[in-house]
KELUMRO-799282 format. One record per residue (C-alpha): z, x, y; residue number from 0; residue in one letter. Coordinates in nm, 4 decimals. Example, Ala and Ser with C-alpha at 12.3 -4.5 7.8 and 13.67 -1.06 7.14 Angstrom:
REM residues 2
{{0.7800,1.2300,-0.4500},0,'A'},
{{0.7140,1.3670,-0.1060},1,'S'},
END
This chain:
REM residues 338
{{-2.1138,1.4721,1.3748},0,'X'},
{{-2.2095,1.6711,1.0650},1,'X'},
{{-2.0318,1.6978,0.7586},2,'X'},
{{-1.8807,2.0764,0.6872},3,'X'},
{{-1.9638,2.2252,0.3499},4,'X'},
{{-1.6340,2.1744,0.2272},5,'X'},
{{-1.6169,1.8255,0.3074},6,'X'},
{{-2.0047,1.7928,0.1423},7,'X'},
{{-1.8759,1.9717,-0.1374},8,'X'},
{{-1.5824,1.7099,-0.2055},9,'X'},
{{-1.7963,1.4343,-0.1976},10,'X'},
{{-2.0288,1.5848,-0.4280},11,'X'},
{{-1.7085,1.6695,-0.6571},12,'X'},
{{-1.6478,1.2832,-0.6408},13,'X'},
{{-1.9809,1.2154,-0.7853},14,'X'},
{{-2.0257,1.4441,-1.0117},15,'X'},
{{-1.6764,1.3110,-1.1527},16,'X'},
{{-1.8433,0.9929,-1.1856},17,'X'},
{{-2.1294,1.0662,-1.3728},18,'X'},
{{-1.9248,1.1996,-1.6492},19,'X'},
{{-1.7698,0.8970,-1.6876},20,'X'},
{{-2.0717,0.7332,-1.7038},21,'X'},
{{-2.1692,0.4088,-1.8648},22,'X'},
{{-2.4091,0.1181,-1.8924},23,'X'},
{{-2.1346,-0.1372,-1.8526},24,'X'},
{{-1.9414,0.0525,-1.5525},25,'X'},
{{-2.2892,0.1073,-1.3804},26,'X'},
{{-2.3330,-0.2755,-1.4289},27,'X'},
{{-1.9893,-0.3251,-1.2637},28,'X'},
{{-2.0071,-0.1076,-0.9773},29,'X'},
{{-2.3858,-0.2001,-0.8849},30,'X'},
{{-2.2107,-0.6171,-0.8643},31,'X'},
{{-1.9295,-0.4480,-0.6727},32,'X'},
{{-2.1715,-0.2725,-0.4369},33,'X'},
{{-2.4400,-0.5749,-0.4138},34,'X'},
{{-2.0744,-0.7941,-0.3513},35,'X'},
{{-1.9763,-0.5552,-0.0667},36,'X'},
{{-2.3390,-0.5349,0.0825},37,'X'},
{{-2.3229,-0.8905,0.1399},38,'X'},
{{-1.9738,-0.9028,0.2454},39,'X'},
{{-2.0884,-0.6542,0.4843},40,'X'},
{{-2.3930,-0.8537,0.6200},41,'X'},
{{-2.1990,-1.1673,0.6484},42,'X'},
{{-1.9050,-0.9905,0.8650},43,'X'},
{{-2.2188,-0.9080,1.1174},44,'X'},
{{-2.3676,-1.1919,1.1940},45,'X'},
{{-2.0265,-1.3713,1.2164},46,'X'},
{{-1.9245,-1.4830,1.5566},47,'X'},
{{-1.5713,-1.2866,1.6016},48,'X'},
{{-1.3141,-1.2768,1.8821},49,'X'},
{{-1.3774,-0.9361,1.9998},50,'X'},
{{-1.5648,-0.7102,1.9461},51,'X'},
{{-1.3536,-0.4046,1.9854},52,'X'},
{{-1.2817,-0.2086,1.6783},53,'X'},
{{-0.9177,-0.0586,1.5822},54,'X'},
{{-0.8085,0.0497,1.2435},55,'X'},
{{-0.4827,-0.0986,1.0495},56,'X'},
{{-0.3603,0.1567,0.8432},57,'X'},
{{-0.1247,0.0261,0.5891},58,'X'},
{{0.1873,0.1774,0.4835},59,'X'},
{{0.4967,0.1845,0.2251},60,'X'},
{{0.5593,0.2939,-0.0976},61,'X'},
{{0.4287,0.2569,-0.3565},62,'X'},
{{0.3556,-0.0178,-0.6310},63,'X'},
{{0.4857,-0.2120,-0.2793},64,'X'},
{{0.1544,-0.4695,-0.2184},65,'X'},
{{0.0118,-0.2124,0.0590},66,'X'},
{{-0.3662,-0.2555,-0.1655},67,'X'},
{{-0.3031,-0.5950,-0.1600},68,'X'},
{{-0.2328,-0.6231,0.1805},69,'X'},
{{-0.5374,-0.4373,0.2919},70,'X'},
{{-0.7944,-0.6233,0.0752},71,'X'},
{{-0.6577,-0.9515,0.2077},72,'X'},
{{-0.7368,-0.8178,0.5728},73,'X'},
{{-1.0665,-0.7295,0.4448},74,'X'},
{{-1.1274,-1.0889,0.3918},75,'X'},
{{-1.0692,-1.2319,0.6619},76,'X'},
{{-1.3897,-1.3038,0.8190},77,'X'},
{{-1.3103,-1.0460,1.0640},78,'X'},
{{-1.1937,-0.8076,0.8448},79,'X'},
{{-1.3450,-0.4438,0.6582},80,'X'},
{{-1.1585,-0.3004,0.4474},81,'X'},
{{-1.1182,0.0360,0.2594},82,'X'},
{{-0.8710,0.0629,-0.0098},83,'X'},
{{-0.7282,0.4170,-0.0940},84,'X'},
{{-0.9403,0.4433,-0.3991},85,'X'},
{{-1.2685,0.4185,-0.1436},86,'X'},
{{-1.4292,0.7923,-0.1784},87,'X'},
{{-1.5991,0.6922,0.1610},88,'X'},
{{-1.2959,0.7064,0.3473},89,'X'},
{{-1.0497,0.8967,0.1265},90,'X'},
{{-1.0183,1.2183,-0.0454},91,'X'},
{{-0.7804,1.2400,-0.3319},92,'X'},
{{-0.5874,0.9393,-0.1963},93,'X'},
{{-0.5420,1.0817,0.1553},94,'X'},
{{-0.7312,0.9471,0.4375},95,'X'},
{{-1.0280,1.1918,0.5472},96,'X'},
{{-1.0424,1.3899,0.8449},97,'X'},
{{-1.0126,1.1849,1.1445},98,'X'},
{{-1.3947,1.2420,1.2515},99,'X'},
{{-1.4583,1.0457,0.9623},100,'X'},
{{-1.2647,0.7523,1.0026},101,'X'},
{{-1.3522,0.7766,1.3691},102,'X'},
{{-1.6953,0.7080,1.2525},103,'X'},
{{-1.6122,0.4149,0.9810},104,'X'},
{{-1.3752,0.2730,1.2484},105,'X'},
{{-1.6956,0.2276,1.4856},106,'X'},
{{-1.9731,0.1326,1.2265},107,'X'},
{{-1.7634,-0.1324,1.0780},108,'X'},
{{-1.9549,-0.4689,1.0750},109,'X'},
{{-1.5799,-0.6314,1.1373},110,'X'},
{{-1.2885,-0.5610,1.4167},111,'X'},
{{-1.0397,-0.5135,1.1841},112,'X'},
{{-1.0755,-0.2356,0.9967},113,'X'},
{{-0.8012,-0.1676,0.7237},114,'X'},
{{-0.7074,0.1164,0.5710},115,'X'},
{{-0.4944,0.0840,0.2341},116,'X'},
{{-0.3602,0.4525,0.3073},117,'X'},
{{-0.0394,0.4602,0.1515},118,'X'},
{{0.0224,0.8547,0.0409},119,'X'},
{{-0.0664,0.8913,0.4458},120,'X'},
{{0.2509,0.6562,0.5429},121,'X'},
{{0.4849,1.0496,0.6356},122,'X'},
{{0.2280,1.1056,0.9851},123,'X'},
{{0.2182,0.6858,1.0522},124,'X'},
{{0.3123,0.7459,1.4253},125,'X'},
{{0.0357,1.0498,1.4430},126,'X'},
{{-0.2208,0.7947,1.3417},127,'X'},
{{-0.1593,0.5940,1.5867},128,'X'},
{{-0.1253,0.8275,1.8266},129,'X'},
{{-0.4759,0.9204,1.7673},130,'X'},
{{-0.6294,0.6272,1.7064},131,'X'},
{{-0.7139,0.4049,2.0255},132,'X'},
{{-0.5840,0.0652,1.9451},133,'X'},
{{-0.4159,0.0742,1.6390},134,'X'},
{{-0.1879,-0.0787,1.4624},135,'X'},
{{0.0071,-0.0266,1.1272},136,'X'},
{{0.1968,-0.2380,0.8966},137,'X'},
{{0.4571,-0.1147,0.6564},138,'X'},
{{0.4717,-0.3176,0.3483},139,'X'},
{{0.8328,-0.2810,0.1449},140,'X'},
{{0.8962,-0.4545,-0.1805},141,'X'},
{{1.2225,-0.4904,-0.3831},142,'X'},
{{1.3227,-0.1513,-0.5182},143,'X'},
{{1.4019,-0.2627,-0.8926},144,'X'},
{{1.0416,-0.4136,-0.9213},145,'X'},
{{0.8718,-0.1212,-0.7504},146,'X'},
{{1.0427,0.1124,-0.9602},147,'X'},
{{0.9936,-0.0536,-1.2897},148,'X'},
{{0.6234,-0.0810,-1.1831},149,'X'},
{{0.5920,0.2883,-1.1064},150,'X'},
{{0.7804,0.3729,-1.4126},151,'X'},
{{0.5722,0.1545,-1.6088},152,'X'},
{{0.2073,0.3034,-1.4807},153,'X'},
{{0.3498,0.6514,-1.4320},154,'X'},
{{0.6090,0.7536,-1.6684},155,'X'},
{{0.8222,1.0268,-1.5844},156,'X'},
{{0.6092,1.1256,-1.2601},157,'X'},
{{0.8436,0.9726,-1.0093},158,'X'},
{{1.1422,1.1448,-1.1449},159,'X'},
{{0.9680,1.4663,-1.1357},160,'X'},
{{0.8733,1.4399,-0.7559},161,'X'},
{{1.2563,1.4145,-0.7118},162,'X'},
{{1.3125,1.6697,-0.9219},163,'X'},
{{1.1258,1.8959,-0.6962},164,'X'},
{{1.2926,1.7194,-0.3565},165,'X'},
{{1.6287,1.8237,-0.4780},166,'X'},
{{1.5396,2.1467,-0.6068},167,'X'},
{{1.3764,2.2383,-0.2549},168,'X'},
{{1.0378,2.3171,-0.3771},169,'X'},
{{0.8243,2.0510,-0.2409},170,'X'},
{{0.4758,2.1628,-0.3332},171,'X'},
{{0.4379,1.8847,-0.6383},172,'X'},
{{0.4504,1.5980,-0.2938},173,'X'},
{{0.1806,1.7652,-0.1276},174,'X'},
{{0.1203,1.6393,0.2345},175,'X'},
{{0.4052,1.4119,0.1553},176,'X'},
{{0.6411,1.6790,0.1834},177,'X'},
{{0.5845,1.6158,0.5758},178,'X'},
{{0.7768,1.3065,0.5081},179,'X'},
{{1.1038,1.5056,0.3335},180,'X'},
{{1.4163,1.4753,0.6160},181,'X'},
{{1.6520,1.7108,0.5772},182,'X'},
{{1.8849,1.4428,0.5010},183,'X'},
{{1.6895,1.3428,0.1722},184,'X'},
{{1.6845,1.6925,0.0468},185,'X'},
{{2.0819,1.6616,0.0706},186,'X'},
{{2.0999,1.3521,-0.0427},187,'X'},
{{1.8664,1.4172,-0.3651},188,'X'},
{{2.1186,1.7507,-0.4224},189,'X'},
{{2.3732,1.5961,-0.4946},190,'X'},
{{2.2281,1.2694,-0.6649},191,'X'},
{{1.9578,1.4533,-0.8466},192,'X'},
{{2.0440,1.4853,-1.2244},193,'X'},
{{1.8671,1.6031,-1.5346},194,'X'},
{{2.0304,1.2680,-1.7106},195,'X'},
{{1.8950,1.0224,-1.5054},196,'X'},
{{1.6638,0.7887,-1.6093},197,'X'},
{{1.3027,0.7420,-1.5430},198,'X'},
{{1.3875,0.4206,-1.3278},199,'X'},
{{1.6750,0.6267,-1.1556},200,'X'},
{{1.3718,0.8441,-1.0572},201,'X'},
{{1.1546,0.5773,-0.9298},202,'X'},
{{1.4456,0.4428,-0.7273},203,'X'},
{{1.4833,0.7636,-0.5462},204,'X'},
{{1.1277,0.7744,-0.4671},205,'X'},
{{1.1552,0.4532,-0.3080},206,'X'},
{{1.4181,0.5752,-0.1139},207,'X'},
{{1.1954,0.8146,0.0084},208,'X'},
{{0.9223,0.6856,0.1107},209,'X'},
{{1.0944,0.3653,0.2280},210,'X'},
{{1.3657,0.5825,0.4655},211,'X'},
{{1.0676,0.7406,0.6361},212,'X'},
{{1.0106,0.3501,0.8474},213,'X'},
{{1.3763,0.4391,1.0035},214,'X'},
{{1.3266,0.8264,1.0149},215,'X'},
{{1.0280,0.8095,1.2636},216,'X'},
{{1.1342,0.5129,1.4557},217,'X'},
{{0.8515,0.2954,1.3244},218,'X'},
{{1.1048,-0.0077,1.3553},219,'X'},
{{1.1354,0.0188,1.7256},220,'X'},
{{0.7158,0.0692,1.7674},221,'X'},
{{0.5760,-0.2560,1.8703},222,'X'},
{{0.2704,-0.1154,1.7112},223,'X'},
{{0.4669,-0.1492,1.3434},224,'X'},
{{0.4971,-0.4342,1.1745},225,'X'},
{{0.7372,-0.5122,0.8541},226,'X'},
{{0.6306,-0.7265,0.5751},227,'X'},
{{0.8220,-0.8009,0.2740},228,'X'},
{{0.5943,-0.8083,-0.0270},229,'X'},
{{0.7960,-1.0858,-0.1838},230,'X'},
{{0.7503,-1.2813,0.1310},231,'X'},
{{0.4261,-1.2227,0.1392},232,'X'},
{{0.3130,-1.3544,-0.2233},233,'X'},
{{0.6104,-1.6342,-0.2164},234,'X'},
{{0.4950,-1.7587,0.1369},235,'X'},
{{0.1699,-1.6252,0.1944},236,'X'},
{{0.0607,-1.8444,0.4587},237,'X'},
{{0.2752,-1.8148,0.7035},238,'X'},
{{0.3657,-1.4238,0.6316},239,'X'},
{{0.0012,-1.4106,0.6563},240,'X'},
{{-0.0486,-1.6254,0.9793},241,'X'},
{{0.2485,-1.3578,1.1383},242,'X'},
{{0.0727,-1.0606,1.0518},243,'X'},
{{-0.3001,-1.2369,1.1723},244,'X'},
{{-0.1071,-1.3611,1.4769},245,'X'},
{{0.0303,-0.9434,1.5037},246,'X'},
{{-0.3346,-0.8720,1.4856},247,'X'},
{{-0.4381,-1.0892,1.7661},248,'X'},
{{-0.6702,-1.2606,1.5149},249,'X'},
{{-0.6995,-1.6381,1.3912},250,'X'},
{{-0.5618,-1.6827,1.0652},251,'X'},
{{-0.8382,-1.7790,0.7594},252,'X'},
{{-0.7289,-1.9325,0.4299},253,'X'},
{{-0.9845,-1.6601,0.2669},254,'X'},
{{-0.6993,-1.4077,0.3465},255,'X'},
{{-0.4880,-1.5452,0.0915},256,'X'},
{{-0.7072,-1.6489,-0.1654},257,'X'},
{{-0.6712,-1.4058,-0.4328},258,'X'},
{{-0.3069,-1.3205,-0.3804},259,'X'},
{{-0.0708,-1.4315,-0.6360},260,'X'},
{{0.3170,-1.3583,-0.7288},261,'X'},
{{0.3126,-1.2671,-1.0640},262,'X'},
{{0.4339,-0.9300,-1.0238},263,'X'},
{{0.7943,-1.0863,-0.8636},264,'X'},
{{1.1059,-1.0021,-1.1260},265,'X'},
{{0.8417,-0.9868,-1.3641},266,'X'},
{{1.0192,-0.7153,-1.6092},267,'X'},
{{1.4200,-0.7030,-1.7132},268,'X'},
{{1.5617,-0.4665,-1.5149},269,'X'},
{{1.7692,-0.2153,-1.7370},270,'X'},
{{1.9867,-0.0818,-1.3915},271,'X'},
{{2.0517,0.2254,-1.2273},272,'X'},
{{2.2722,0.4828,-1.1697},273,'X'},
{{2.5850,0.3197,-0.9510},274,'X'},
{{2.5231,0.6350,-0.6620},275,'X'},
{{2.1792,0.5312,-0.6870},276,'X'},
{{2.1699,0.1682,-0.6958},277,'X'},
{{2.4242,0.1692,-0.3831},278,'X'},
{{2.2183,0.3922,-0.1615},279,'X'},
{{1.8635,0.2246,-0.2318},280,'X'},
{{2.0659,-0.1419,-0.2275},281,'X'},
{{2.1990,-0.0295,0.1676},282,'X'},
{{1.8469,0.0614,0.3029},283,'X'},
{{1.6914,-0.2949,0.1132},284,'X'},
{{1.9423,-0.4314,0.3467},285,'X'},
{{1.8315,-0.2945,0.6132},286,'X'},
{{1.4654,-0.3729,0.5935},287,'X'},
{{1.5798,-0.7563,0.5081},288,'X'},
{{1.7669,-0.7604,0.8159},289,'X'},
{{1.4647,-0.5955,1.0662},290,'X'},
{{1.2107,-0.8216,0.8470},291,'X'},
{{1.4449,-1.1309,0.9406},292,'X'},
{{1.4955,-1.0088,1.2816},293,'X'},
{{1.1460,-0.9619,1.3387},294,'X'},
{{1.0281,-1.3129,1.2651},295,'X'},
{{0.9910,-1.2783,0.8915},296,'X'},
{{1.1110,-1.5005,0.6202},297,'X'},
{{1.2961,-1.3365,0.3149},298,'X'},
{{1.0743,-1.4386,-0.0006},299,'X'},
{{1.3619,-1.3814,-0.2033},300,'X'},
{{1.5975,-1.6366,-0.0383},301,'X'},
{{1.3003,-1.9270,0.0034},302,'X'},
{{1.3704,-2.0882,-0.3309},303,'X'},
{{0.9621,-2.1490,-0.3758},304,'X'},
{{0.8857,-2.0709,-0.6874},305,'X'},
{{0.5506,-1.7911,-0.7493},306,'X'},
{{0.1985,-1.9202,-0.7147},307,'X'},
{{0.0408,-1.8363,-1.0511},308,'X'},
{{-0.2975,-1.6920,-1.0572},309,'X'},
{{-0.5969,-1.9455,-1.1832},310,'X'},
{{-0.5735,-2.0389,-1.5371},311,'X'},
{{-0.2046,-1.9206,-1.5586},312,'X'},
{{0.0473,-2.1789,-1.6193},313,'X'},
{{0.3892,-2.1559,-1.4651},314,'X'},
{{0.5224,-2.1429,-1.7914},315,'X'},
{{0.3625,-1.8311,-1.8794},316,'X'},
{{0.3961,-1.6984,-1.5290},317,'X'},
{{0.6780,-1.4357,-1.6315},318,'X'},
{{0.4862,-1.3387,-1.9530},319,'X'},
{{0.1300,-1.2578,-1.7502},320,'X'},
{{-0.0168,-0.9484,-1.8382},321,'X'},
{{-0.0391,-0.6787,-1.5299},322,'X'},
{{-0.3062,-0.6211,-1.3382},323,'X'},
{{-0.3344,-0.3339,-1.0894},324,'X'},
{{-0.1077,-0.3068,-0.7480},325,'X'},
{{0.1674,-0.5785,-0.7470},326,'X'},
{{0.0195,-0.8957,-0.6440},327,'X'},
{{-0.3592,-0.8357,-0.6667},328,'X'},
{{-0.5787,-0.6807,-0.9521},329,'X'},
{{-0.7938,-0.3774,-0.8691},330,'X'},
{{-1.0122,-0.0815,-1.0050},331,'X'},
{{-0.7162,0.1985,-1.1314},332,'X'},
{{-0.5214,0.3637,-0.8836},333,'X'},
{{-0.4277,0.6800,-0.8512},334,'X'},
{{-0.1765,0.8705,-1.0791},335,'X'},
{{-0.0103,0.9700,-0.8108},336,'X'},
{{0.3240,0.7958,-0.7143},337,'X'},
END
């Protein structure tokens, strides 16, 4: 298969981008994270693994939800490969590349499970795996008053703007994501949407959103889907892990959990939302608690276990840790795109 101009053209774009950004101390980083990944790579093919049939994960939510952290831990299993959305290889702008291409990186991968941290994709889930022989998705949700004070924290006033634009009916600031807009959250945003609300009122919404679109396309009755509760997930990563391997068809590794920690849980005082607001988004939280519990999961919040702090961080200065990328897991910037 042979790349169009366009699509040479992007990647070019990407690189040129890059270079003028360019320094000595980011060339020194990305040449250890390219030397770590080559190796990675070379390991995951001369392992011994179960199968050797390749199928994609692709990884959905919202976001500031775990769905990067949730993809690099599949990555390292020693069965996993994974490409987080920040990977120019196998995205463009933060959407998944045309599906020739990730036909391609589905079937070079040195690993069966391929993961694909493509959360700005999550609106066409059930086309993906419609088209992809084999796979499987997992929709990662997290509490909405962290992932909104996350958001608002790393993006501002961007959240509120995209539902701005919902209720206003002009959709073009979502891009593809407008795919995902029901008719029922235009309405709903119309008559919740105002100019007074609050950054975090904004981000709430969003998660609404995003969030809805698990029920709206029937992802909850796909045995293909599977739910995972972020704070069940860093509060209980073992066995949330060991459910989602044991989805997979795949022995669970201790590796997968190794570098995923639950700082990010209630980390920040949450200043509340609007009452319309908080009701709406507190309803659908139900809901996912009560298909996650249903569907073999255990709520994180309700385990009593307190966080696992990350190496050299006390419990004591758990709450006060400084953040570090997607909830749960430090990485390389992500998008400003929310």
């Amino acid at each position: 298969m042979r790349a169009t101009a366009g699509e040479i053209a992007s990647i070019a774009g990407i690189w040129l981008r890059r270079l003028e950004r360019f320094s000595f101390r980011r060339l020194l980083r990305h040449g250890r994270r390219f030397l770590a990944r080559r190796r990675k790579g070379l390991a995951r093919r001369l392992a011994v693994h179960p199968s050797t049939t390749r199928f994609p994960v692709f990884i959905h939510g919202s976001n500031r939800s775990g769905s990067q952290m949730v993809c690099r831990a599949l990555g390292d299993s020693p069965h996993g490969w994974d490409y987080w959305e920040g990977s120019s290889v196998a995205f463009d702008g933060f959407y998944l590349r045309p599906d020739r291409f990730i036909e391609r990186l589905i079937r070079l991968a040195p690993a069966p499970i391929v993961s694909f941290g493509c959360i700005l994709d999550s609106q066409r889930c059930d086309r993906l795996l419609a088209r992809f022989d084999g796979a499987r998705a997992i929709w990662v949700y997290r509490r909405c008053e962290d992932a909104a004070s996350s958001s608002v924290r790393r993006w501002g006033a961007h959240q509120k703007d995209l539902a701005r634009a919902v209720a206003s009916g002009d959709l073009a600031p979502l891009g593809p994501r407008a795919e995902g807009v029901s008719a029922d959250s235009r309405r709903l945003f119309g008559e919740l949407f105002r100019e007074d609300l609050t950054n975090e009122d904004g981000g709430c919404l969003y998660w609404y959103l995003r969030n809805s679109i698990y029920f709206e396309l029937g992802l909850d009755r796909d045995p293909r889907v599977l739910l995972l509760q972020y704070e069940d997930a860093v509060l209980n990563s073992e066995a949330a892990f060991r459910r989602v391997l044991d989805f997979l068809g795949f022995p669970y590794h201790p590796e997968v959990i190794g570098q995923i920690f639950a700082t990010s849980v209630g980390r920040h005082p949450w200043p509340g939302a609007d009452p319309r607001i908080a009701e709406l988004c507190g309803a659908l939280q139900a809901r996912l608690d009560e298909r996650y519990v249903a569907t073999g999961g255990t709520s994180g919040q309700a385990s009593g276990r307190s966080p696992r702090p990350a190496p050299g961080l006390s419990r004591d200065r758990l709450r006060a840790a400084p953040s570090g990328g997607e909830a749960g897991r430090p990485h390389p910037r992500s998008p400003r795109d929310a």
